[in-house]
C-alpha positions, 0 to 999 in steps of 0.5 A: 386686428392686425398680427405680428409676421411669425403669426401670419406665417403660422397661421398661413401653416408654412415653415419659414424654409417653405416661406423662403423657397415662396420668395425665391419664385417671386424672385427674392434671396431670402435666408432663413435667418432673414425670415427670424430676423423680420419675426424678431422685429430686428430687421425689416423687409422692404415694402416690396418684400413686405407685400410678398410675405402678404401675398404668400400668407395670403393677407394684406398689407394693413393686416400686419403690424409695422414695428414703432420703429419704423412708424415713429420719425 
């Protein structure tokens, strides 16, 4: 069953400032505020960045939902 980010996140018992400071050691820029927006489903990360949350939260890829948006052409 897959899971939304915030519940990946959560579940992986991190705090979004400890998720952004993760990403800034894989080399990425990313604000808090990003982080909200992703779990809002407002936004979404780039596959690159998308497989970094997965490995920070330690799941993968196919284990979070992609919003319809994304999938629907």
């Amino acid at each position: 069953m897959a899971i939304r980010l915030k519940a990946a996140r959560v579940n992986a018992q991190m705090t979004r400032d400890e998720v952004r400071e993760e990403m800034l050691k894989r080399g990425f820029k990313t604000a808090v505020s990003t982080l909200v927006s992703w779990e809002a489903e407002r936004t979404f990360p780039t596959a690159i960045e998308f497989k970094a949350l997965c490995d920070i939260y330690g799941c993968g890829m196919g284990d979070i939902v992609v919003p319809d948006s994304l999938t629907k052409k």
